[in-house]
N, CA, C and O atoms as a GROMACS GRO file, in nm:
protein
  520
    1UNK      N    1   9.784   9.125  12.466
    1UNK     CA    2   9.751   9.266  12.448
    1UNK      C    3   9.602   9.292  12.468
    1UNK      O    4   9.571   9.379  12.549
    2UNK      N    5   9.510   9.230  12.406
    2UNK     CA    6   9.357   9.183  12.436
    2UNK      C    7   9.304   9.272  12.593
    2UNK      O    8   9.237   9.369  12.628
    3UNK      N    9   9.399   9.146  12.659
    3UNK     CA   10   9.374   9.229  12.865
    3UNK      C   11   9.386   9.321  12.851
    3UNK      O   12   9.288   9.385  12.886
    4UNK      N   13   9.492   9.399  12.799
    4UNK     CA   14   9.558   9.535  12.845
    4UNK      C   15   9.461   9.660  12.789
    4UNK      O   16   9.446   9.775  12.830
    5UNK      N   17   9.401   9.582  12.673
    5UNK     CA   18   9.318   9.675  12.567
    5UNK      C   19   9.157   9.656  12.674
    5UNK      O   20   9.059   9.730  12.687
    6UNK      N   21   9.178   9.574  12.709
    6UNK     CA   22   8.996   9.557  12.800
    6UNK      C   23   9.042   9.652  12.903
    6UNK      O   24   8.976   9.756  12.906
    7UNK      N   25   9.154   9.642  13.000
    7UNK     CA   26   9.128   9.762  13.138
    7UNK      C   27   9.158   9.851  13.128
    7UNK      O   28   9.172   9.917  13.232
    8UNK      N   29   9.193   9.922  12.976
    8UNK     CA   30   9.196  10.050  12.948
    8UNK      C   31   9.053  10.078  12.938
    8UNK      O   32   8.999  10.172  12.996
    9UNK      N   33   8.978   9.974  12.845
    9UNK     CA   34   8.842  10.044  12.814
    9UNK      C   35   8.771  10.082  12.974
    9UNK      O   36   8.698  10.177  13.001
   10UNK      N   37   8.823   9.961  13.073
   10UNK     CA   38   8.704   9.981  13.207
   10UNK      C   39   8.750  10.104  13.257
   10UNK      O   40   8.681  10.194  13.303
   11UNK      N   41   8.844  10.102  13.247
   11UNK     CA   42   8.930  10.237  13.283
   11UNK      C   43   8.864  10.328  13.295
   11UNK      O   44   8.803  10.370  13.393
   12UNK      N   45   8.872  10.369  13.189
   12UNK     CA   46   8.782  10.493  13.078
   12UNK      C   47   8.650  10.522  13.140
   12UNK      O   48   8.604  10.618  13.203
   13UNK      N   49   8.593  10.373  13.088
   13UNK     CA   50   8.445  10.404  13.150
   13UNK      C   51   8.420  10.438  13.355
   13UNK      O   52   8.335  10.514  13.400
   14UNK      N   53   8.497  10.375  13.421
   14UNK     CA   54   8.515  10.414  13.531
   14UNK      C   55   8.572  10.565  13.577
   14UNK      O   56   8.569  10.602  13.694
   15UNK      N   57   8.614  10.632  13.487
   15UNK     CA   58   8.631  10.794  13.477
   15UNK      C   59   8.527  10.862  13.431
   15UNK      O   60   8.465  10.940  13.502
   16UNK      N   61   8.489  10.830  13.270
   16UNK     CA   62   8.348  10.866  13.243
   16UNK      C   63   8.220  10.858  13.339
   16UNK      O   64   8.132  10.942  13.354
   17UNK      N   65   8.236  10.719  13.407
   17UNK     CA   66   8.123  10.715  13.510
   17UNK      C   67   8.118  10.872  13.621
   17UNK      O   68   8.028  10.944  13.663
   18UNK      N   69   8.264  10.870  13.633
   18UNK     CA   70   8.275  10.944  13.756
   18UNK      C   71   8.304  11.117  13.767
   18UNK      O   72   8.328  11.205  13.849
   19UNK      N   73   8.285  11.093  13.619
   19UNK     CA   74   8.313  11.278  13.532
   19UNK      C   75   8.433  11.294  13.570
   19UNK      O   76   8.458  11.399  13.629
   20UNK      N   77   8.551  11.191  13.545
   20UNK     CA   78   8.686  11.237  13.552
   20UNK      C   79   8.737  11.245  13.397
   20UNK      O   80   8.787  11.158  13.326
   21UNK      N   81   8.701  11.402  13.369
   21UNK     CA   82   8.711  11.393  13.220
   21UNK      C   83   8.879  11.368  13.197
   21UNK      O   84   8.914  11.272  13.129
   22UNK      N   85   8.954  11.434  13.242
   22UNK     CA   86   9.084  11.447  13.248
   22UNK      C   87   9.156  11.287  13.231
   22UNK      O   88   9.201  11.266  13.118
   23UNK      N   89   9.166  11.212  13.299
   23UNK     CA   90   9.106  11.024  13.325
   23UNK      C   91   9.106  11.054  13.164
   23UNK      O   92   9.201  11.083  13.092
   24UNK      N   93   8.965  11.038  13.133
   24UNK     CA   94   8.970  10.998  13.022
   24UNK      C   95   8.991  11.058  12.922
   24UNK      O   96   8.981  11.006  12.810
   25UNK      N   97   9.028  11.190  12.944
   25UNK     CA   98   9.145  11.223  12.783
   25UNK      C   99   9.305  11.186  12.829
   25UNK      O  100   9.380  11.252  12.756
   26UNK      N  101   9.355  11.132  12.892
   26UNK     CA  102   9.474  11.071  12.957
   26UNK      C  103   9.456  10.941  12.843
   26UNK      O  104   9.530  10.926  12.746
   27UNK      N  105   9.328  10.843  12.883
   27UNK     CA  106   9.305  10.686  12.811
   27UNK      C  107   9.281  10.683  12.653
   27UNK      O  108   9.266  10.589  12.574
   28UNK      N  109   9.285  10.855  12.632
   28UNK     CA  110   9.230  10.843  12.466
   28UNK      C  111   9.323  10.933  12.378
   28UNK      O  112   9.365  11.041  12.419
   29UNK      N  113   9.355  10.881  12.252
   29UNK     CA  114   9.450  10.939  12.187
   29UNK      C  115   9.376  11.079  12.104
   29UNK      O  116   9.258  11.099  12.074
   30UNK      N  117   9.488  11.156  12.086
   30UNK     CA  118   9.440  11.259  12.093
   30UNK      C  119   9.378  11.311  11.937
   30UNK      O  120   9.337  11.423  11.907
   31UNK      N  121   9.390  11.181  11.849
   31UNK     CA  122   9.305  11.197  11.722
   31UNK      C  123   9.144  11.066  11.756
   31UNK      O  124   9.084  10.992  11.678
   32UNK      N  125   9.132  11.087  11.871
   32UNK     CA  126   9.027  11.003  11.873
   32UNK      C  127   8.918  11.024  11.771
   32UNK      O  128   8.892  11.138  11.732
   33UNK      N  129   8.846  10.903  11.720
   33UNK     CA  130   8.771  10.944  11.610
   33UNK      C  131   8.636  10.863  11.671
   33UNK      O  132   8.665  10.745  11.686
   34UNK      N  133   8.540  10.884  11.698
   34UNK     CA  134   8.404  10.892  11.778
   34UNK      C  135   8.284  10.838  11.632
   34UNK      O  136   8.270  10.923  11.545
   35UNK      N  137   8.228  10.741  11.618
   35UNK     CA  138   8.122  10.688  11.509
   35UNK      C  139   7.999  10.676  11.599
   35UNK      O  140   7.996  10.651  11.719
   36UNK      N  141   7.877  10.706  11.496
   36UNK     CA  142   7.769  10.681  11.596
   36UNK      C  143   7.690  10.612  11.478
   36UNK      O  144   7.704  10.687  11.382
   37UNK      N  145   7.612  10.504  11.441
   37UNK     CA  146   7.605  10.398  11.336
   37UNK      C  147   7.398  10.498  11.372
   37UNK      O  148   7.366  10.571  11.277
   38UNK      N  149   7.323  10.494  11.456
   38UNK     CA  150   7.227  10.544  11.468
   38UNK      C  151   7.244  10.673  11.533
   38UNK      O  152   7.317  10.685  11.631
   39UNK      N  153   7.169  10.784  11.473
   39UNK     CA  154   7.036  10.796  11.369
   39UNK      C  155   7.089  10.837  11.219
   39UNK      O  156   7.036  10.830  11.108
   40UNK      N  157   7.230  10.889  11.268
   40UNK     CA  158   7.251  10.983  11.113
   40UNK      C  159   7.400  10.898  11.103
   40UNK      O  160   7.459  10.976  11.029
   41UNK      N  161   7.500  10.785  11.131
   41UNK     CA  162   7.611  10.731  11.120
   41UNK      C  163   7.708  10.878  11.088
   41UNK      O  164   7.756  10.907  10.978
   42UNK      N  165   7.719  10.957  11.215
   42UNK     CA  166   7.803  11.086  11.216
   42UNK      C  167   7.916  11.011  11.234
   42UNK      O  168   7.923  10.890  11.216
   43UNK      N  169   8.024  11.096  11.275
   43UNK     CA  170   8.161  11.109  11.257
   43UNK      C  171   8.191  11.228  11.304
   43UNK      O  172   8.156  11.331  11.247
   44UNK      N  173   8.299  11.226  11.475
   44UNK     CA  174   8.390  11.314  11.502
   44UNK      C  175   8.501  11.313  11.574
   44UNK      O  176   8.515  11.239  11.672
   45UNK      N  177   8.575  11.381  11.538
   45UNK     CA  178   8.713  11.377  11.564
   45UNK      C  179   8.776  11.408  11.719
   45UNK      O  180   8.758  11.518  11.770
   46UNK      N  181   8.833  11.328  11.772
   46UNK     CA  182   8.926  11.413  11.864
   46UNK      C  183   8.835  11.417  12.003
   46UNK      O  184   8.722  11.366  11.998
   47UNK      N  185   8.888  11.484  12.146
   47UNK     CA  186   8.813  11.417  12.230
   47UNK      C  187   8.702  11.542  12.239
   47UNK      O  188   8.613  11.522  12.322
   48UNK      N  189   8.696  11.669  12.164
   48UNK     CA  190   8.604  11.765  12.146
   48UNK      C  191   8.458  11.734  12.086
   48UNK      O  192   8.350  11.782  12.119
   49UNK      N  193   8.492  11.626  11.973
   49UNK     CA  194   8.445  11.540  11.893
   49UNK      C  195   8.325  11.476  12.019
   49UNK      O  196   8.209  11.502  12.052
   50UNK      N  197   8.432  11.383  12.060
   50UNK     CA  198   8.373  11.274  12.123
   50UNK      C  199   8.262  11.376  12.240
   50UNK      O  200   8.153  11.318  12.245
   51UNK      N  201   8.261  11.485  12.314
   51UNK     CA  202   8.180  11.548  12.370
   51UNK      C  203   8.091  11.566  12.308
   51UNK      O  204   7.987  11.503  12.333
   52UNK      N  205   8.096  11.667  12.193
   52UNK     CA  206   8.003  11.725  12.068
   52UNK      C  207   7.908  11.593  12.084
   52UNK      O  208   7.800  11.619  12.137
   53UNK      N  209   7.924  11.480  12.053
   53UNK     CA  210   7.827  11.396  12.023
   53UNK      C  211   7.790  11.317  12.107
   53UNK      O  212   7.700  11.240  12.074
   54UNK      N  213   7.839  11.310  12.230
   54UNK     CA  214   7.764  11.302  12.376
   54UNK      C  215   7.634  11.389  12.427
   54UNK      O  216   7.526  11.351  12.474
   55UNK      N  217   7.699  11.552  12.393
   55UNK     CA  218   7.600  11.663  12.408
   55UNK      C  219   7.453  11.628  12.326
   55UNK      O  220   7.344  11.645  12.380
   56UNK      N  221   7.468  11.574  12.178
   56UNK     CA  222   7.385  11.585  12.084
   56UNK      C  223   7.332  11.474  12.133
   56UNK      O  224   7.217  11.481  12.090
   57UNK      N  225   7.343  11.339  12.219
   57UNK     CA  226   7.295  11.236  12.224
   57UNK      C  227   7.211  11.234  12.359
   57UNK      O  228   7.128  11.149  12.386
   58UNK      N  229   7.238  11.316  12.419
   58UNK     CA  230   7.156  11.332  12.560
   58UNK      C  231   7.038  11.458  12.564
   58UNK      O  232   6.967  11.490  12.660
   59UNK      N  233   7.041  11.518  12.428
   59UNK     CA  234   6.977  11.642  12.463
   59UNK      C  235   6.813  11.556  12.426
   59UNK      O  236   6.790  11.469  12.342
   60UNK      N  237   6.719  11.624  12.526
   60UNK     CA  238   6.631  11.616  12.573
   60UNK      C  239   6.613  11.537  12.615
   60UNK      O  240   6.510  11.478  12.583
   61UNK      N  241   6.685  11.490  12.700
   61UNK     CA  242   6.702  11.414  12.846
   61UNK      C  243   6.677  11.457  12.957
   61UNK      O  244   6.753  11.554  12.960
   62UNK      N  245   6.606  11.455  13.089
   62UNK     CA  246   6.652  11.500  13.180
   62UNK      C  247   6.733  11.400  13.253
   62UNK      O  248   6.774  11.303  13.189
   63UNK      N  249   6.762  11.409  13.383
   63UNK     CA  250   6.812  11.286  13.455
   63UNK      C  251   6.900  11.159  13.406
   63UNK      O  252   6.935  11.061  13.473
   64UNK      N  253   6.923  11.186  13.284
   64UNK     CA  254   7.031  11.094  13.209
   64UNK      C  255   7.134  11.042  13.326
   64UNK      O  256   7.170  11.100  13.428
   65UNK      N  257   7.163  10.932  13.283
   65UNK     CA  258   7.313  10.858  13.356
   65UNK      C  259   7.338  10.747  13.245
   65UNK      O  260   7.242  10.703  13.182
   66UNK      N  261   7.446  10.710  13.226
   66UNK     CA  262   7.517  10.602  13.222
   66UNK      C  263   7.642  10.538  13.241
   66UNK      O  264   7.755  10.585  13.261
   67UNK      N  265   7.589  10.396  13.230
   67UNK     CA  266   7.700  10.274  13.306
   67UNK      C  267   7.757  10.216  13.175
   67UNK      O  268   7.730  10.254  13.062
   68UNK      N  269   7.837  10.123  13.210
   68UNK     CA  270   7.876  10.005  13.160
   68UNK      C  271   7.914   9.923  13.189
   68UNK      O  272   8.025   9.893  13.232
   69UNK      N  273   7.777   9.839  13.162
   69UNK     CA  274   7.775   9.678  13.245
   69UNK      C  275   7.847   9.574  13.185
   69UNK      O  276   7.852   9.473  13.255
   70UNK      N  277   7.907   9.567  13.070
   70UNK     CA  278   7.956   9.441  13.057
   70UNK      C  279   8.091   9.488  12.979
   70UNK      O  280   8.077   9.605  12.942
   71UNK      N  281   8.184   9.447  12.953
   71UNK     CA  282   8.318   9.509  12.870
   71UNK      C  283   8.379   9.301  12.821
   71UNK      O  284   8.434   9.223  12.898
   72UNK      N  285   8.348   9.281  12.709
   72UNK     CA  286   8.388   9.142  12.604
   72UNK      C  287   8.500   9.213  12.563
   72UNK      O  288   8.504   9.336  12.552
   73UNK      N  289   8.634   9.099  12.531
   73UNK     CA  290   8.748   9.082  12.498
   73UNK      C  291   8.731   9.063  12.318
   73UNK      O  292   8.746   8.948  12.276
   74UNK      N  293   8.700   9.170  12.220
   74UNK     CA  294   8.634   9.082  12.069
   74UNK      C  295   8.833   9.081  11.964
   74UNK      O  296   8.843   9.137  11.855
   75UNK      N  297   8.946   9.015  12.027
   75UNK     CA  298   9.045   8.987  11.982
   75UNK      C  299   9.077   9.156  12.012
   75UNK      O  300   9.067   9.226  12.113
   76UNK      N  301   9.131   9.189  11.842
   76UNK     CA  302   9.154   9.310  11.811
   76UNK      C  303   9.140   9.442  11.907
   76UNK      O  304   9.216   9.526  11.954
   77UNK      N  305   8.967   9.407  11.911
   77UNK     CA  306   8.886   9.550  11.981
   77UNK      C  307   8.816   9.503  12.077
   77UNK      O  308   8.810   9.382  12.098
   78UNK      N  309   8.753   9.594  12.150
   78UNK     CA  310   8.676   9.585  12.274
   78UNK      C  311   8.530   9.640  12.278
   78UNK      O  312   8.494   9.757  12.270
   79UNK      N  313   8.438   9.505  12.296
   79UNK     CA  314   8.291   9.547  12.293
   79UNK      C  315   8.299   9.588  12.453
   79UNK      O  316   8.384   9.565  12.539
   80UNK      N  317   8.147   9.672  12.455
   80UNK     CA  318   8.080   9.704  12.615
   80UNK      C  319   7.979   9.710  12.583
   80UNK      O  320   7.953   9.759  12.473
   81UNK      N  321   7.907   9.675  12.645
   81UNK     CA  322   7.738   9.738  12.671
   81UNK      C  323   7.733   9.840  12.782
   81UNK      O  324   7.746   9.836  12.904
   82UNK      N  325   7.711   9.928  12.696
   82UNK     CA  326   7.664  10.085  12.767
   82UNK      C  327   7.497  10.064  12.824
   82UNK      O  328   7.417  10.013  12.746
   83UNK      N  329   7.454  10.102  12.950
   83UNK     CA  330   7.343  10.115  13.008
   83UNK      C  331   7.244  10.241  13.014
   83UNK      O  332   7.265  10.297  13.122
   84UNK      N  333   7.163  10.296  12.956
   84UNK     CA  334   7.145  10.451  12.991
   84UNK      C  335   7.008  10.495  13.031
   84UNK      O  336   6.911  10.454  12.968
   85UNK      N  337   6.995  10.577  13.132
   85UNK     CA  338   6.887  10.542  13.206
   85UNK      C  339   6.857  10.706  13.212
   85UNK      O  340   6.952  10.783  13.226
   86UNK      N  341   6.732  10.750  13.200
   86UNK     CA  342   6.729  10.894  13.104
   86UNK      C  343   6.564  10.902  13.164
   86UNK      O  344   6.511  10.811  13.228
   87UNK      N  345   6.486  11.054  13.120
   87UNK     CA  346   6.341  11.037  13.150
   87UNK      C  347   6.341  11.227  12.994
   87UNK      O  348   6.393  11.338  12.993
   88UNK      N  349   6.262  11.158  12.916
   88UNK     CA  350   6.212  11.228  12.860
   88UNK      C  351   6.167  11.393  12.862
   88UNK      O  352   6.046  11.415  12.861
   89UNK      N  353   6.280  11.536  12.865
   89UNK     CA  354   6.278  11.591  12.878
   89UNK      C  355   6.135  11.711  12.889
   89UNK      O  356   6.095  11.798  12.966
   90UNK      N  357   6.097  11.653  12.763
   90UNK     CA  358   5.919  11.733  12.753
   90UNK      C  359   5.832  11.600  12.797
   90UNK      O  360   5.755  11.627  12.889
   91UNK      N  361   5.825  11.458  12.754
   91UNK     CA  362   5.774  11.388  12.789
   91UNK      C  363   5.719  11.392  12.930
   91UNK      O  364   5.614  11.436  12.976
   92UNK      N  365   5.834  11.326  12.987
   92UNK     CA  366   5.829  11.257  13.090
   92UNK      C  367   5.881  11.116  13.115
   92UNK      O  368   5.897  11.043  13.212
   93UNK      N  369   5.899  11.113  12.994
   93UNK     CA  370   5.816  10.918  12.966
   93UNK      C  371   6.006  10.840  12.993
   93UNK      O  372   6.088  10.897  12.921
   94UNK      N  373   6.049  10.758  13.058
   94UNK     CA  374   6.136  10.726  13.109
   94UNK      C  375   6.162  10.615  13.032
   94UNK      O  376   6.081  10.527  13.002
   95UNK      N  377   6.332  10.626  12.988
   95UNK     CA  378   6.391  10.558  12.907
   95UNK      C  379   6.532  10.472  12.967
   95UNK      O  380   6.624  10.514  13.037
   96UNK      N  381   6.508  10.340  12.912
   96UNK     CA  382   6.573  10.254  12.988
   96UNK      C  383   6.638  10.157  12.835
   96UNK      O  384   6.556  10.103  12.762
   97UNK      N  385   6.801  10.146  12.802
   97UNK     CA  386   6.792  10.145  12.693
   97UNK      C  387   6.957  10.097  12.683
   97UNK      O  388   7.033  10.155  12.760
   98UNK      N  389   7.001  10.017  12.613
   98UNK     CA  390   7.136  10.001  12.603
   98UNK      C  391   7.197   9.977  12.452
   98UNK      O  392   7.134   9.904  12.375
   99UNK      N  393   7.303  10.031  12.414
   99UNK     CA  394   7.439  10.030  12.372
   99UNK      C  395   7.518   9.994  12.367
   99UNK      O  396   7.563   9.972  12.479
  100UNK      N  397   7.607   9.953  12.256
  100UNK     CA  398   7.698   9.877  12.201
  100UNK      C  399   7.798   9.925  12.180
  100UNK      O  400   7.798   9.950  12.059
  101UNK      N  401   7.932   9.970  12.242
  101UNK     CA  402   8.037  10.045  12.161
  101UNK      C  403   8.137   9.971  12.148
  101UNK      O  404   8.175   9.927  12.256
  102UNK      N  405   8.205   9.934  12.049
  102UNK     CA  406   8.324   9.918  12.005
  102UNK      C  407   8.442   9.966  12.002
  102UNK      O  408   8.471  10.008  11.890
  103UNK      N  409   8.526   9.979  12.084
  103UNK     CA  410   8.672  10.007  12.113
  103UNK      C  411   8.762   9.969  12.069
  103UNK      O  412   8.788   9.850  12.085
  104UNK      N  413   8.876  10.078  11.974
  104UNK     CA  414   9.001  10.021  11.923
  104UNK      C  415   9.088  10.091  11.971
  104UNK      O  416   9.090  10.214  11.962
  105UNK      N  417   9.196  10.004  12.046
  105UNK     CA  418   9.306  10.063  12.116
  105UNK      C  419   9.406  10.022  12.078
  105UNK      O  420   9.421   9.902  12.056
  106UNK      N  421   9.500  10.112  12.058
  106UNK     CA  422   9.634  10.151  11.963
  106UNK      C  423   9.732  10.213  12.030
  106UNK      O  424   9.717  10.335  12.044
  107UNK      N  425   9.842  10.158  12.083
  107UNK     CA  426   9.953  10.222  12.175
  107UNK      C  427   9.886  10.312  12.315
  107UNK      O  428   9.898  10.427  12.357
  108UNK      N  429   9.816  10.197  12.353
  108UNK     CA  430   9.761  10.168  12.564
  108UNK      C  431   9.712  10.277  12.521
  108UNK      O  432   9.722  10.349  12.620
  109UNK      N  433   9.630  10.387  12.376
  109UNK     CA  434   9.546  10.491  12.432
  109UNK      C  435   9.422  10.408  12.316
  109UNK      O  436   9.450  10.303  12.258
  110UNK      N  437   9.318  10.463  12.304
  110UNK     CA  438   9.146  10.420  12.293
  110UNK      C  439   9.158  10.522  12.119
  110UNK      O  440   9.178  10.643  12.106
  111UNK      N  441   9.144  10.455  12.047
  111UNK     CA  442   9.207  10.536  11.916
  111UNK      C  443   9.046  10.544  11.863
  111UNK      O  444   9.036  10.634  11.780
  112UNK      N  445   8.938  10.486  11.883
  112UNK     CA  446   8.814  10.506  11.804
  112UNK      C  447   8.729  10.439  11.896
  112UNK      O  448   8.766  10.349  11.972
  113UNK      N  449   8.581  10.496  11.888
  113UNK     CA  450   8.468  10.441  11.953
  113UNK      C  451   8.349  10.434  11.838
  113UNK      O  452   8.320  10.531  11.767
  114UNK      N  453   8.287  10.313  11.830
  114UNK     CA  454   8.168  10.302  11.745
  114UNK      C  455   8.038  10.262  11.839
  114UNK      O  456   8.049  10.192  11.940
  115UNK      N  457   7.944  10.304  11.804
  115UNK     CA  458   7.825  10.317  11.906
  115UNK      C  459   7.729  10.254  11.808
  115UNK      O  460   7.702  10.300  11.697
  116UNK      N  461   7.670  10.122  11.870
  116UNK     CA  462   7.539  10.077  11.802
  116UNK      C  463   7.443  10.012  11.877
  116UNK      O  464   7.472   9.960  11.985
  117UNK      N  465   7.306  10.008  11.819
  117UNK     CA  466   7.250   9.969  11.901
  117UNK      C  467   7.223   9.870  11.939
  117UNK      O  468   7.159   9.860  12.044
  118UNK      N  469   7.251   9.788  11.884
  118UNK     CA  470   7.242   9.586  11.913
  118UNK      C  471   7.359   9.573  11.954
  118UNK      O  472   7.444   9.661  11.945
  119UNK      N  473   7.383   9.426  12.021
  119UNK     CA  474   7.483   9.373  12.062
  119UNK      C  475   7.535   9.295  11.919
  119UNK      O  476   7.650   9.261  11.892
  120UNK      N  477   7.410   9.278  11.836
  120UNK     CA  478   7.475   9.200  11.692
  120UNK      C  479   7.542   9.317  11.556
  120UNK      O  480   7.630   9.308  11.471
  121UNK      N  481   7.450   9.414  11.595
  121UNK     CA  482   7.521   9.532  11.518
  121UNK      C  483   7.676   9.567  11.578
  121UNK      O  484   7.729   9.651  11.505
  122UNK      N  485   7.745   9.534  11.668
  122UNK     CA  486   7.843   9.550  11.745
  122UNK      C  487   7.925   9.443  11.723
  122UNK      O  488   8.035   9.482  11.683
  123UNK      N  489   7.916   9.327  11.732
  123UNK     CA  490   7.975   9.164  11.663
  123UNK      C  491   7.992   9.153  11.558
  123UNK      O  492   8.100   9.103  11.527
  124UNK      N  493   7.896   9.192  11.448
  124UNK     CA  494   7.889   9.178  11.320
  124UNK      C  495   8.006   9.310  11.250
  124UNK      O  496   8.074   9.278  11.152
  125UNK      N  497   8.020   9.454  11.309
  125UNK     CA  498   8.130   9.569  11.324
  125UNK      C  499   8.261   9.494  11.339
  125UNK      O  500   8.350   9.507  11.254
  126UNK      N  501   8.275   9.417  11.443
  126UNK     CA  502   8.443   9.377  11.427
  126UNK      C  503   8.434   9.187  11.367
  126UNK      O  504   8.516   9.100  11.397
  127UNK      N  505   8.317   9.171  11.284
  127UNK     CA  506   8.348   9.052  11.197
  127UNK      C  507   8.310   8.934  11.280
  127UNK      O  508   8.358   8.826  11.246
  128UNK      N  509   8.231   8.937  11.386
  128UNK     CA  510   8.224   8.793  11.456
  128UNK      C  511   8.009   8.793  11.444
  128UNK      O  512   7.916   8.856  11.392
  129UNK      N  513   8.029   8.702  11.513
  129UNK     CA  514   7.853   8.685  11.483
  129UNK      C  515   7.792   8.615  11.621
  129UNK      O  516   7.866   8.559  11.703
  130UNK      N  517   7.674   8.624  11.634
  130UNK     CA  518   7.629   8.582  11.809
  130UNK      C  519   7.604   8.439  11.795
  130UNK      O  520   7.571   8.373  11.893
   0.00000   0.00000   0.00000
């Protein structure tokens, strides 16, 4: 089940990459519940949720993008390293910076995402250690 739970996540992110939002509310259940561990460990629901705190995480960005370069098998759930490559909206000042999310998938749809910023804050989340 492990596999099946990893090429849903690439899935996902290969829609997200490509703004196929539709894609990825297809890969995500429809009580998706969205964690963000930095700055304030919010909490939201559902895939409205999961926008809401996309919106809040890019604002004062310009030129934002992101990837995801790596997708680990962690048993249960599914780590990725998110890539995000951004330039400081009033700044200027260009940000180059990666992410940890944690994926739990529950009947072939993506039932929760946790976002942190280490790869050990992300290992240490589903109980394993680097």
């Amino acid at each position: 089940m492990s596999q099946e739970n990893v090429e849903i996540v690439r899935q996902a992110a290969r829609a997200w990459e490509s703004g196929d939002l539709d894609r990825v509310r297809e890969l995500t259940s429809d009580d998706l519940v969205t964690y963000r561990d930095q700055p304030d460990g919010a909490t939201r629901h559902g895939m409205e949720g999961f926008l809401e705190m996309t919106l809040d995480w890019i604002e004062g960005f310009d030129e934002w993008s992101g990837t995801t370069e790596e997708v680990i098998d962690a048993g249960d759930r599914v780590l990725a390293r998110f890539h995000q490559s951004a330039r400081g909206e009033a700044s200027g000042v260009p940000v180059e910076e990666d992410w940890w999310f944690v994926y739990a998938v529950e009947d072939g749809k993506i039932a929760r995402v946790e976002m942190y910023r280490s790869r050990a804050e992300a290992l240490e989340a589903v109980g394993l250690s680097e």
